[in-house]
C-alpha positions as CSV (number, residue, x, y, z in Angstrom):
1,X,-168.3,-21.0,-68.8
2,X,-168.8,-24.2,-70.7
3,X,-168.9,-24.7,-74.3
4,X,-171.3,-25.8,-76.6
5,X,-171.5,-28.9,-77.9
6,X,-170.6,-28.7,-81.7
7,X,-173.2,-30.4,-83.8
8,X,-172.3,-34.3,-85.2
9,X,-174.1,-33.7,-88.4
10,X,-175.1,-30.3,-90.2
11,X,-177.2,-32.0,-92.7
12,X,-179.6,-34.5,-91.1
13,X,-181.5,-35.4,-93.9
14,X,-180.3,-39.0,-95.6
15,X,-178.5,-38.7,-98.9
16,X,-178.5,-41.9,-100.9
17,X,-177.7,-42.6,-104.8
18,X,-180.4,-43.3,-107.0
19,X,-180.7,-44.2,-111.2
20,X,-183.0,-43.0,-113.5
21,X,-183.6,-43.8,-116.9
22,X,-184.4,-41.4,-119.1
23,X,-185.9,-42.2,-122.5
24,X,-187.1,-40.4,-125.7
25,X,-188.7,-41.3,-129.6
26,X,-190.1,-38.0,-130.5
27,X,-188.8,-34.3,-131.2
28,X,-185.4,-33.8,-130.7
29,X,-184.4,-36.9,-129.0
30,X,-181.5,-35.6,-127.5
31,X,-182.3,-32.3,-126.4
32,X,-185.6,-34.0,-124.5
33,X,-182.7,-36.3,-122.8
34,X,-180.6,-32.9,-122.0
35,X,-183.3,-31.0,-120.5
36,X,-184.4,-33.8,-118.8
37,X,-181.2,-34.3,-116.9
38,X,-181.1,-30.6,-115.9
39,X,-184.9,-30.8,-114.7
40,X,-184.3,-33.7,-112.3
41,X,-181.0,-31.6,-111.3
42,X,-183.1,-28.8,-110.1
43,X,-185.5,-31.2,-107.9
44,X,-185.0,-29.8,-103.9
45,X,-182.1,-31.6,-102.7
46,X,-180.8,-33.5,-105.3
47,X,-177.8,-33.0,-107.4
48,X,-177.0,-35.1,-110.6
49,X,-173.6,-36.7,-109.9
50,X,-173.1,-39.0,-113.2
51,X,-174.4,-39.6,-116.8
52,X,-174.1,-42.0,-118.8
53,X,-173.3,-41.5,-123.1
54,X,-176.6,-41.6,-124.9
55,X,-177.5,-44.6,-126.4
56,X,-179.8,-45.0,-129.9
57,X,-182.1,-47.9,-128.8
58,X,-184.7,-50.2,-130.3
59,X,-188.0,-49.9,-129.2
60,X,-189.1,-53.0,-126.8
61,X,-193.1,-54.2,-125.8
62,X,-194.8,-51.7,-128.5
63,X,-192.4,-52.1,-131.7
64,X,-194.2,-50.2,-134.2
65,X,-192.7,-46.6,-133.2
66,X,-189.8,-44.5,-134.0
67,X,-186.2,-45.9,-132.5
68,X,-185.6,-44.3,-128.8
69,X,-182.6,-42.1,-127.6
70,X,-181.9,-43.4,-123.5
71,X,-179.3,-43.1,-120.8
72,X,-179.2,-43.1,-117.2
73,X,-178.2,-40.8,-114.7
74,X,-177.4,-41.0,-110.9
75,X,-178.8,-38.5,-108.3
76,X,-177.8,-37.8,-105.1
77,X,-180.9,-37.3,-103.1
78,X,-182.3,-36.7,-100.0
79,X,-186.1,-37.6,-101.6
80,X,-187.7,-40.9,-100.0
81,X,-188.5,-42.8,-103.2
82,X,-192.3,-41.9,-103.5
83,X,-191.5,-38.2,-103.6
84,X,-188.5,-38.5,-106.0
85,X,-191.5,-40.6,-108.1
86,X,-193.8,-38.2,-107.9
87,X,-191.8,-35.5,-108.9
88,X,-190.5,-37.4,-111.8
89,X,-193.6,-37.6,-113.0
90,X,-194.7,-34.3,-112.5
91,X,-191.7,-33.4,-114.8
92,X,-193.2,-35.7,-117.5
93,X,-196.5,-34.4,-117.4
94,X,-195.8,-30.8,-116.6
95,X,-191.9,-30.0,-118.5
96,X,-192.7,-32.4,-121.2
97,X,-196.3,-33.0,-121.8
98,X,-196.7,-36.2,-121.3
99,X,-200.3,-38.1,-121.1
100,X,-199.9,-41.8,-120.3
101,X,-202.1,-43.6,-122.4
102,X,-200.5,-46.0,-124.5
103,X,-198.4,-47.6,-121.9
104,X,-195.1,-48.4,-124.1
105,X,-196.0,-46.0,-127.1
106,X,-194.2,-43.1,-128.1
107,X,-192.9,-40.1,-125.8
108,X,-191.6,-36.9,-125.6
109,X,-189.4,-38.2,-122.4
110,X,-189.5,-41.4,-119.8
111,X,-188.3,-41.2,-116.8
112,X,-188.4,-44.4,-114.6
113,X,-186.7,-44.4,-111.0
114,X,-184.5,-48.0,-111.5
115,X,-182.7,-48.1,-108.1
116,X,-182.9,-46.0,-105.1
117,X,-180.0,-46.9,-102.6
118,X,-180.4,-50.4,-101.6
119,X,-184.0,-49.9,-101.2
120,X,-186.6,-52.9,-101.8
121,X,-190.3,-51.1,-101.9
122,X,-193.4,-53.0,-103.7
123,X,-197.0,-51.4,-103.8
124,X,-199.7,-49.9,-105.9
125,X,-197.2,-47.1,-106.8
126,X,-194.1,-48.2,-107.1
127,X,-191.5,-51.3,-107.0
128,X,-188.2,-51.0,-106.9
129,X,-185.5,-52.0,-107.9
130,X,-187.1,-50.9,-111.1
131,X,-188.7,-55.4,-112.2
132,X,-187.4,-55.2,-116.1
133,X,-184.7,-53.7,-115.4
134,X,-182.4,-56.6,-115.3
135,X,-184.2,-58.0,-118.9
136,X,-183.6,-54.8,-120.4
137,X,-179.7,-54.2,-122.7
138,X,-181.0,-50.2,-122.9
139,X,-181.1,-49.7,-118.9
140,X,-178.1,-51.8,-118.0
141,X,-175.9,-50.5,-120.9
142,X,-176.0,-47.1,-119.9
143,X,-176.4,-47.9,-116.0
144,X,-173.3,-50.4,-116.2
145,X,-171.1,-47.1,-118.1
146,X,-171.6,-45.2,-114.5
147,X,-171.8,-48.1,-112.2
148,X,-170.7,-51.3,-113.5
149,X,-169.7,-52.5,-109.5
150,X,-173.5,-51.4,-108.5
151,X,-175.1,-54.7,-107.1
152,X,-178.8,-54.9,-107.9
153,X,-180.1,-55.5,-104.2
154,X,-182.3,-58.4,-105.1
155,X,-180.0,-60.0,-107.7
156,X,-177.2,-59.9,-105.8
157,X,-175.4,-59.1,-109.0
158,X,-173.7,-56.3,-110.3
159,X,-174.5,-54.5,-113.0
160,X,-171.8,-55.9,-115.4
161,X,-172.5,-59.5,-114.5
162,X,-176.2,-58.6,-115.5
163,X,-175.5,-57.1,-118.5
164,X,-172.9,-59.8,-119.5
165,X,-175.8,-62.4,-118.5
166,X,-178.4,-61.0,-120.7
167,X,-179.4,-62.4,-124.2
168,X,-182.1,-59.9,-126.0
169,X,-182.2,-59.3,-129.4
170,X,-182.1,-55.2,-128.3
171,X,-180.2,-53.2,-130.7
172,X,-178.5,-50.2,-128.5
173,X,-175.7,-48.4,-129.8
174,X,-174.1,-45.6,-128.0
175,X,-174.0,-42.7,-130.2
């Protein structure tokens, strides 16, 4: 009688790391941030492995709105980056109501995919790493308190280095 051969690999879909930003300026600013976190927990095959403090942030592009409450979170997925896109959005639209119309204006919740593994993707959909990411003190600040070691795969930087480099006039203060 011969054996089986035991399987290499009980779990052959690719896991990889990727950063979200989540952001929010109206309602209850934190509790949109909370329930965010625990909507993008429940996507299929995806756990939420770290979080960042939340931060009270200045708005940047439109200034003329209420100040934001962000963070950043890190999610262990086996999504390709389209579909983890696409169902960030559906939770925007669907959890939280959002309508995109003003295109930095006000919102119940933001969620933008920054970084998903080392992966470099630009079309009609989506680029990534995430293009402002690196210009912006209220994604790095919250992204460098859970990875400061991260290297942006097009910068060849880490995080910290980017966030040491970076001259804004952005208030963000961890609250």
């Amino acid at each position: 009688m011969v054996d089986a051969i035991p399987p290499l690999c009980f779990n052959l879909s690719v896991q990889t790391d990727a950063y979200i930003a989540l952001g929010s300026n109206m309602g209850d600013r934190e509790l949109n941030l909370l329930r965010a976190v625990a909507e993008v927990g429940r996507l299929p095959d995806c756990k939420v492995t770290g979080l960042s403090p939340f931060y009270e942030t200045s708005p940047v592009g439109f200034t003329e709105q209420p100040p934001f409450f962000n963070a950043v979170l890190r999610l262990h997925t086996a999504l390709p980056p389209h579909e983890l896109l696409e169902r960030l959005l559906r939770i925007e639209s669907v959890t939280f109501g959002r309508i995109r119309t003003n295109h930095w204006g006000p919102r119940r919740i933001d969620l933008d995919l920054l970084l998903h593994g080392d992966a470099a993707v630009t079309d009609d959909r989506l680029i990534l790493p995430h293009p402002r990411m690196a210009e912006r003190r209220f994604v790095l600040q919250p992204l460098c308190d859970i990875a400061p070691d991260l290297v942006h795969p097009i910068a060849g930087k880490s995080i910290a280095e980017l966030l040491g480099a970076l001259r804004t006039d952005e208030t963000v203060t961890r609250i």
